[in-house]
C-alpha positions in Angstrom: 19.8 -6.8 14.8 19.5 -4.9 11.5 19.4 -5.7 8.0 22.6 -4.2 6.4 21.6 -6.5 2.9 20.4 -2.8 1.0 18.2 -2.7 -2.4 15.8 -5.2 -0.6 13.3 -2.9 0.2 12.7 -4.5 3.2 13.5 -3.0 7.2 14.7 -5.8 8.8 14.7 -6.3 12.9 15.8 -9.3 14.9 15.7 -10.2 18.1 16.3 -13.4 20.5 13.2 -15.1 21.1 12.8 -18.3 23.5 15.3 -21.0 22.7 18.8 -19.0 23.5 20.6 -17.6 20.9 17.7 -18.5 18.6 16.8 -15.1 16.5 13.4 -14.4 14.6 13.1 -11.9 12.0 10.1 -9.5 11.2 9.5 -7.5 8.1 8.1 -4.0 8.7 5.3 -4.0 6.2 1.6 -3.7 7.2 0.8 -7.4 5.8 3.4 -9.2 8.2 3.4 -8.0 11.8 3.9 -10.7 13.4 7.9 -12.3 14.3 9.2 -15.5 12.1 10.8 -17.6 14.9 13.9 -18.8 13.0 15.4 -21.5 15.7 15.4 -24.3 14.0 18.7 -25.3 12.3 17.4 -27.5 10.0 15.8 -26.0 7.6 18.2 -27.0 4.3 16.3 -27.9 1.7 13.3 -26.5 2.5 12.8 -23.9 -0.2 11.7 -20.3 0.3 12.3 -20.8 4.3 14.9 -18.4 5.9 17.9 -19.3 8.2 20.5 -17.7 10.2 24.1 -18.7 10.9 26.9 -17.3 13.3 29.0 -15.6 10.4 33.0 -17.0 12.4 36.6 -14.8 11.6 35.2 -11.4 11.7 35.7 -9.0 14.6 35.8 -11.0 17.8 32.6 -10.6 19.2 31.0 -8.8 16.7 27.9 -11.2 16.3 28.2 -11.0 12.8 25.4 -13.1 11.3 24.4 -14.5 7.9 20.9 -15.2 6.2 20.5 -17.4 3.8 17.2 -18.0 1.7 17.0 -21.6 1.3 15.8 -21.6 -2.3 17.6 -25.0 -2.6 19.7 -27.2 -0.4 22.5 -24.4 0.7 23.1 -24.4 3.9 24.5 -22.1 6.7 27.8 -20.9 5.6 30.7 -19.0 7.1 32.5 -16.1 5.9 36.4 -14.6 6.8 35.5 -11.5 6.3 33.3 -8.1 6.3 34.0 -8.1 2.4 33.2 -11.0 1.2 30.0 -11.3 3.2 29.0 -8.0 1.6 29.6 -10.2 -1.8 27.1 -12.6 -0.5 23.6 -10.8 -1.9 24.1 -11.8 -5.5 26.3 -14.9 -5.5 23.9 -16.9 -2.9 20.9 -14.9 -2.2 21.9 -14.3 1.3 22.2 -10.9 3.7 24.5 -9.6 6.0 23.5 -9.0 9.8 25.1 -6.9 12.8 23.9 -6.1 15.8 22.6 -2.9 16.4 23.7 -1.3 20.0 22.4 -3.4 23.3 21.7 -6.5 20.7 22.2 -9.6 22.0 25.3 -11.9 21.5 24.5 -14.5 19.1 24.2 -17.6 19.4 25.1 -20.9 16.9 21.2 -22.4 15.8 19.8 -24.5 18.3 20.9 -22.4 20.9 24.4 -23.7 21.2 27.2 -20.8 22.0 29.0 -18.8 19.7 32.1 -21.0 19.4 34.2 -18.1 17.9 32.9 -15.8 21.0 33.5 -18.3 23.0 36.8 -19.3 22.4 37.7 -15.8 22.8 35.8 -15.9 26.5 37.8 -18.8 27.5 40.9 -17.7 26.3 40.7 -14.3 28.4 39.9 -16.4 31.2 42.7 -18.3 31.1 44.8 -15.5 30.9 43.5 -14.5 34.2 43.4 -17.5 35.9 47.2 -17.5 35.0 47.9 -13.5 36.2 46.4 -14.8 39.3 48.8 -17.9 39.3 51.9 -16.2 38.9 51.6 -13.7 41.3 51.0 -16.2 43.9 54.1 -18.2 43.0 56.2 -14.7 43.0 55.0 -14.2 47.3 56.5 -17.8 48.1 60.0 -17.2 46.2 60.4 -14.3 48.6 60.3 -16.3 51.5 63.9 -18.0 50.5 65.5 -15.2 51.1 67.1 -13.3 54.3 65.3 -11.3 56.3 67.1 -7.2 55.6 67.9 -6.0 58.8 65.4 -3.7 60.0 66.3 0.4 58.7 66.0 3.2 61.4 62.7 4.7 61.7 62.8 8.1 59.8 60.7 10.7 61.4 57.6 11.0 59.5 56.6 14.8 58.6 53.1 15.9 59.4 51.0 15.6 56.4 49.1 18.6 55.4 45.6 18.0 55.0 44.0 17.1 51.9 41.6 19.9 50.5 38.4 18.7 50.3 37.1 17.6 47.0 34.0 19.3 45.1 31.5 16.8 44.9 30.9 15.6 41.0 27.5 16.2 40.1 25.6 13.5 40.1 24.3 12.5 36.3 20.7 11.9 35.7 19.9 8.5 34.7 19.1 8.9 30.9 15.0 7.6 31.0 14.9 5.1 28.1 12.8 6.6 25.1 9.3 5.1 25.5 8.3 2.8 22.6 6.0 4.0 20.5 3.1 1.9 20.3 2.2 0.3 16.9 -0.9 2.2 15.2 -3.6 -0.2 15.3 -5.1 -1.5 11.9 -7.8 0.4 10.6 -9.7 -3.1 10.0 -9.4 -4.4 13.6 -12.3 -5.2 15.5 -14.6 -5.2 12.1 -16.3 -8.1 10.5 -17.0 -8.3 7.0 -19.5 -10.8 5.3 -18.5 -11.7 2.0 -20.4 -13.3 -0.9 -19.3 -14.5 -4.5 -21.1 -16.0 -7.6 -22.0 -19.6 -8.2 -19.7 -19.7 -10.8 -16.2 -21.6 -9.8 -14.0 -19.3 -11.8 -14.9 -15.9 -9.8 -13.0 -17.9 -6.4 -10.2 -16.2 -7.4 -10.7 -12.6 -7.0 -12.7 -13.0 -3.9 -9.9 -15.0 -2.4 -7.4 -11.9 -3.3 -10.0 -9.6 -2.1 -11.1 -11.4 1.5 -7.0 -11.8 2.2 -5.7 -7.9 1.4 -8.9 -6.9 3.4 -7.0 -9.0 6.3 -3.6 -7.2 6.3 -5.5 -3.5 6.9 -7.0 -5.7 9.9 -10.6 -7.0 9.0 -12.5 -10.5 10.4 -13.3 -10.9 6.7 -15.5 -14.6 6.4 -15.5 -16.7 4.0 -17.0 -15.7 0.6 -20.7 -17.6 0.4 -21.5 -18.6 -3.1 -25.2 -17.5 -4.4 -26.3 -16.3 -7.5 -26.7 -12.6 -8.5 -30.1 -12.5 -8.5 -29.8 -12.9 -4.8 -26.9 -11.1 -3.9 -28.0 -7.7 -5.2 -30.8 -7.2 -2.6 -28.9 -9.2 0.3 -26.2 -6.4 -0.1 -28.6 -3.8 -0.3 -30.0 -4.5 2.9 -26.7 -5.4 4.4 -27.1 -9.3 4.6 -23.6 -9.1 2.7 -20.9 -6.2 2.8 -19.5 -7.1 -0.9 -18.4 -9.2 -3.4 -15.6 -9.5 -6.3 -17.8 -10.9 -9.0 -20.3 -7.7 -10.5 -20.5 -8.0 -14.5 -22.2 -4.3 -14.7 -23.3 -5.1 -18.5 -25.0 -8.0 -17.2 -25.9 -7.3 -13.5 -27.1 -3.5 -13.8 -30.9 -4.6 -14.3 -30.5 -6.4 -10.9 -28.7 -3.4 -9.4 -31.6 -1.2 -10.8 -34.3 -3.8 -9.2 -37.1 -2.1 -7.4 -36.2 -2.6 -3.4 -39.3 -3.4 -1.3 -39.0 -0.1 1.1 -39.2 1.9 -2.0 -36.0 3.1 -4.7 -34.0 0.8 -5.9 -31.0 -1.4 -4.7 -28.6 0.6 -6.3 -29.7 3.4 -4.0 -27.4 1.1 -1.5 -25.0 -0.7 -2.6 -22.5 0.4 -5.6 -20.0 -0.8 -8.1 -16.8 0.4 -6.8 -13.4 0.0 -8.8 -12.5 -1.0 -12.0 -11.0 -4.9 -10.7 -10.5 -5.8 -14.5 -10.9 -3.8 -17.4 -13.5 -5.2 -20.0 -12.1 -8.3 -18.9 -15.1 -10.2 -19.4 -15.6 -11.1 -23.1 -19.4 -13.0 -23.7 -21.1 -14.3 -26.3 -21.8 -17.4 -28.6 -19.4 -20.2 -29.8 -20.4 -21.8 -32.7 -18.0 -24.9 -33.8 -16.5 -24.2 -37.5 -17.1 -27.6 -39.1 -21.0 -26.0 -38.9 -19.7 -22.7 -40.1 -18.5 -24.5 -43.0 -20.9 -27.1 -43.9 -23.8 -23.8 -43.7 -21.6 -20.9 -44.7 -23.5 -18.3 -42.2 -21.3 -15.4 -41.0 -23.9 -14.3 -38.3 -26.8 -15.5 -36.0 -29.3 -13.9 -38.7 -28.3 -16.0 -41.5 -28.3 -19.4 -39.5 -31.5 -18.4 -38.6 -32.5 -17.4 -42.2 -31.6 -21.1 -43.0 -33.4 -24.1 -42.2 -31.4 -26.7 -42.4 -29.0 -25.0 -40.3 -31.7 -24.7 -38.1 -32.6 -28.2 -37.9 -28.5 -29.0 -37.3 -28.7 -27.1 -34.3 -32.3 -28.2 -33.1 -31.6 -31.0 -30.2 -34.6 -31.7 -28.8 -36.5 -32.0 -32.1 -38.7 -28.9 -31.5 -38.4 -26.8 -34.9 -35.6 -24.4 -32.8 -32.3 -24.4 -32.5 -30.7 -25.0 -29.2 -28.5 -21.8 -27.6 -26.5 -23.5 -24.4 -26.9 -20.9 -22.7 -27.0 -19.4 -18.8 -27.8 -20.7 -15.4 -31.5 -19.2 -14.3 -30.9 -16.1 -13.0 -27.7 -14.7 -14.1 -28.0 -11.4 -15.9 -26.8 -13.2 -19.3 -30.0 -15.1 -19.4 -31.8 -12.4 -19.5 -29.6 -10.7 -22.1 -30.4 -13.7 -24.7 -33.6 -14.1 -24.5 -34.4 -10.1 -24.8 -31.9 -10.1 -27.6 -33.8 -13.1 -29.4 -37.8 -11.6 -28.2 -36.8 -8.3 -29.8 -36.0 -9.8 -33.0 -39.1 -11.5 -33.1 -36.3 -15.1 -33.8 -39.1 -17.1 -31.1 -40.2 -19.8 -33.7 -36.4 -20.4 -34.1 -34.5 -19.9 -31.8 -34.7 -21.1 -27.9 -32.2 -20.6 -24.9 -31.6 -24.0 -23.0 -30.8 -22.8 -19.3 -29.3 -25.5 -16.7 -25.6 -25.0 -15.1 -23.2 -23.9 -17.1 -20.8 -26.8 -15.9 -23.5 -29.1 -17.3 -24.4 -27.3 -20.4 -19.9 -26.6 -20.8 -19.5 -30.5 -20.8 -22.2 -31.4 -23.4 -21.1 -29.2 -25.5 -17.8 -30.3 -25.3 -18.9 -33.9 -26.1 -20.9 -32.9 -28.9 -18.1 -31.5 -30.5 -15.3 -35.0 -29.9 -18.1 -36.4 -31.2 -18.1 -34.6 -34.4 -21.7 -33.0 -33.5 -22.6 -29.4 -33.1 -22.1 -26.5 -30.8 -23.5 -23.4 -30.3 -22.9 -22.5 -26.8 -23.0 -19.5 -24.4 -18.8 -18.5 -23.4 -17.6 -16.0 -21.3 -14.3 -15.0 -20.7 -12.0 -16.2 -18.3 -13.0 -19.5 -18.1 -11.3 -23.1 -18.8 -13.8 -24.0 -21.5 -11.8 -21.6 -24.0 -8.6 -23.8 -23.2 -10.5 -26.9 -24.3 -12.6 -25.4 -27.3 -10.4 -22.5 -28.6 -11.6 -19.9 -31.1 -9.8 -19.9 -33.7 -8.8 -23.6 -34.1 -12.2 -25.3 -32.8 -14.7 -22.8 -32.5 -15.4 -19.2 -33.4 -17.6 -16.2 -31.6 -20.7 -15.9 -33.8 -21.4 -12.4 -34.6 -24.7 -10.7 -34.8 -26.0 -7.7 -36.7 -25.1 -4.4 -34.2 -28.7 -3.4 -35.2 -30.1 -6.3 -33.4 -28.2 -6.0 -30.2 -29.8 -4.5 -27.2 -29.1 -0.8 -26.4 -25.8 -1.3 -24.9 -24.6 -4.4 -25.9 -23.4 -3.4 -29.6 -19.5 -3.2 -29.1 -17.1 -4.9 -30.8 -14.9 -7.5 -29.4 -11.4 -7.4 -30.3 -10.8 -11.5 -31.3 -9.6 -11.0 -34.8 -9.8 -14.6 -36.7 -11.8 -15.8 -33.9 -15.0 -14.6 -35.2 -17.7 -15.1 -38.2 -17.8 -11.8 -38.5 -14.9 -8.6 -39.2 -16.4 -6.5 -37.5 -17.7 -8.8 -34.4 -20.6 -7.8 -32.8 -21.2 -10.6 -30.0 -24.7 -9.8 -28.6 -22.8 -8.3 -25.4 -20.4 -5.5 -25.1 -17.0 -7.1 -23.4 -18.2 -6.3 -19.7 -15.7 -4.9 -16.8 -15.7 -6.8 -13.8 -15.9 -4.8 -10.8 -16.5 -5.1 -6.8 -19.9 -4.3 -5.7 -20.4 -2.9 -1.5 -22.8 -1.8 1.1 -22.8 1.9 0.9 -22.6 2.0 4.2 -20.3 -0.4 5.1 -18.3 2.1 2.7 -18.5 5.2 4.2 -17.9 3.5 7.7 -14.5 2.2 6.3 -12.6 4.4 4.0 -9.7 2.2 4.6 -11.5 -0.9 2.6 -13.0 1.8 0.0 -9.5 2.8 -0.7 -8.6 -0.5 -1.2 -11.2 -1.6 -3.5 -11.0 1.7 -5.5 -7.5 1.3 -6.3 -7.2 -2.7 -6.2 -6.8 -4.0 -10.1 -6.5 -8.1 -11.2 -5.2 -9.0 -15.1 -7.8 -11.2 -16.3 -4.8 -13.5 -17.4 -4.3 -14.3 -13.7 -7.6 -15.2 -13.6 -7.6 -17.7 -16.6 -4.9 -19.6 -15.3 -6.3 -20.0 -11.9 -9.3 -21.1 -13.9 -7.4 -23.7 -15.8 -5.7 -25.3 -12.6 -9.6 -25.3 -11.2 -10.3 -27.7 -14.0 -7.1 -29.9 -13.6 -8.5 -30.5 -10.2 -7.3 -27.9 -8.1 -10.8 -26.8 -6.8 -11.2 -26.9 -3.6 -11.7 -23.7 -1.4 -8.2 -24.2 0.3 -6.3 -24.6 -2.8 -8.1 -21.7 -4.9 -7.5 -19.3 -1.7 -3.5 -21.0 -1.4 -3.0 -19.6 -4.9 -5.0 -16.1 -4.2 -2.2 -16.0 -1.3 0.7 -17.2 -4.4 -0.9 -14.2 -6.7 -0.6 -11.6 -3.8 3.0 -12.9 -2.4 4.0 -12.5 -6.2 3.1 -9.2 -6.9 3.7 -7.0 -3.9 5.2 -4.5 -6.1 2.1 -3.5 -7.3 -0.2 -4.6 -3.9 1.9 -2.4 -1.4 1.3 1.4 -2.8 -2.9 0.1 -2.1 -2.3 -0.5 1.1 -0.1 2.5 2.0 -3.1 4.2 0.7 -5.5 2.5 2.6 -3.9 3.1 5.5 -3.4 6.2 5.2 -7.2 6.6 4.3 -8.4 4.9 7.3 
């Protein structure tokens, strides 16, 4: 059967599948190959699930059938009509089905018969069975009757022979039209190992990644968390095919490292696509009671003043305390460069531990009316908790003391000490980093990560429902698959392209 609904976008087919009259329905897109069985008639009240009903008073036999998304309690419906079926799209969400030529007579859910069809069967039956009635009652009324007396033989004329008739030429039987076979998947029969970072928030995109890498066809496992420092030669020697969590501002120097065959990682493995846009914004949160009480504008002039100093100095030795990174994340490195170059050692120290950790002591420090002067990147929950602008603000640094590199401006307005703000990192893209390799022996994934693009906004909110709780690996990856399902607008054009490139 065929999808006459139109403007969905969507080819349609149907056909029966075990439980008789039962139909399933398949949407012809590469992500969903596989048939929906629809049998079951109960499915009102089960939002988003699809059901088909026997569509009774149209043509007699026409198999006219009705689908109705079950966004809330409706159930199957009926309708008199061609017309007002065609009406049904906008009033109740639901599409119009015929069958196409040799498709099978429906059946009511539940594989009960067609009652409409079948009225019509029994009817014509009965008409039979009553032709065949009625002639047998006309033979016995003949019987009553006197026998005619029997006519004189007429002679009977010779009867010329009949001409013989031309045989008809026999038709060919039409061959049916082989099926073409489906085009296999450029993806099938290839694994690919995944990694992500150690950081909760970067889930997401990996999810989203590992999923769309599964409708061109890929075994893709799950994404192994491990820190960056790790993951840059493990890719490069093909311990790992990718991963959706490179901060080039931050992880180039890794990239760069020195590989132990000679050259450099970089020489194989690559950033590939731009996944979000400067969507990474880094640097210092300072909390703006302190602002206020010490009236610094940047990182210089608290460190120009000792009492300011000695406010933010929490283990009592002459320094004050930066929360800072995890050991081993490209951000650690970035601080303490930024703070040996400017000769600020005698006071100024980075605390490293897990950001988690470091995240909730800062955030008790400040309901406790203390200090806070803690390393932030962008998206992550922590801003949703402490937000520049009404709690905290970035705390801008002189662009002459930034590394080479890291002297851009973040765009934060109010948000910061300092007009213009100079954060001590250049807002970073985030990108997808691959085996070269593993590249050129699947254009079909290139394509994909070349073209494939996530608003950082997405990943904020995923980062917020992480901290309410919703943490685990099957509930970050459930709402990768929400993210994808809701935006197929934009997801199908990359994998038309990446089919078409594998």
């Amino acid at each position: 059967m065929r999808d006459h609904c139109g403007g969905t976008g969507m080819d349609c087919h149907f056909r029966p599948v075990g439980d008789p009259g039962a139909f399933a329905r398949r949407q012809l897109l590469p992500r969903s190959r596989g048939w929906t069985d629809t049998r079951r008639s109960g499915l009102a009240g089960q939002p988003g699930r699809l059901a088909f009903a026997p569509a009774i008073g149209i043509t007699p036999g026409s198999g006219a059938w009705l689908e109705t998304r079950l966004d809330s309690d409706l159930a199957f419906s009926d309708v008199s009509d061609e017309t007002s079926a065609r009406g049904w799209p906008t009033k109740h969400n639901a599409c119009f089905y015929k069958p196409t030529v040799g498709a099978h007579a429906p059946r009511q859910p539940g594989g009960e018969p067609n009652m409409h069809t079948g009225r019509w069967r029994a009817l014509i039956a009965l008409l039979v069975t009553f032709g065949l009635f009625a002639a047998a009652c006309g033979d016995d009324s003949s019987t009553t009757e006197a026998a005619p007396e029997p006519a004189e033989p007429e002679a009977a004329e010779p009867e010329a022979a009949p001409e013989p008739a031309e045989p008809e030429a026999a038709e060919p039987d039409a061959s049916p039209e082989p099926a073409e076979p489906e085009a296999a998947l450029p993806g099938e029969g290839v694994t690919v190992t995944m990694a992500r970072g150690n950081w909760i928030e970067t889930n997401f995109q990996n999810y989203v990644v590992q999923q769309l890498l599964q409708e061109l066809g890929y075994e893709v496992t799950d994404p192994e968390e491990i820190t960056p420092a790790t993951f840059y030669p493990a890719v490069a020697q093909g311990d790992y095919d990718l991963w959706a969590s490179s901060w080039p501002l931050n992880h180039t120097p890794l990239l760069e490292g020195e590989s132990p065959d000679g050259g450099t990682f970089g020489d194989k493995a690559r950033y590939i696509g731009t996944m979000m846009a400067s969507g990474a914004l880094q640097g210092l949160l300072v909390d703006i009671a302190s602002v206020e009480q010490f009236g610094f504008q940047t990182l210089e002039e608290l460190l120009d003043n000792a009492d300011a100093i000695a406010h933010f100095d929490s283990d009592g030795d002459g320094k004050a305390d930066i929360n800072g990174c995890d050991d081993g994340w490209g951000c650690q490195k970035v601080i303490n460069d930024t703070i040996s170059q400017n000769g600020w050692d005698d006071r100024v120290a980075q605390v490293s531990a897990t950001h988690s950790a470091l995240f909730a002591e800062s955030e008790a420090s400040f309901r406790e009316g203390g200090p806070v002067l803690q390393y932030v990147w962008t998206p992550t929950a922590f801003v949703g908790k402490l937000v520049p602008g009404r709690d905290v603000l970035w705390l801008a640094i002189e662009p002459a003391h930034a590394l080479e590199g890291q002297d851009g401006v973040s765009n934060v307005g109010d948000a910061c000490t300092n007009d213009p703000c100079t954060t001590m990192f250049t807002p970073s893209d985030i990108v997808v980093t691959a085996n070269n390799e593993f590249l050129a022996a699947n254009p079909a994934a290139a394509s994909l990560l070349e073209n494939f693009e996530l608003d950082p906004l997405a990943v904020a909110v995923q980062a917020v429902a992480i901290d309410a709780g919703a943490n685990s690996n099957e509930e970050i990856a459930a709402a990768a698959a929400d993210w994808i399902a809701g935006n197929r607008d934009i997801i199908d054009p990359w994998i038309e392209a990446a089919l078409a490139a594998g």
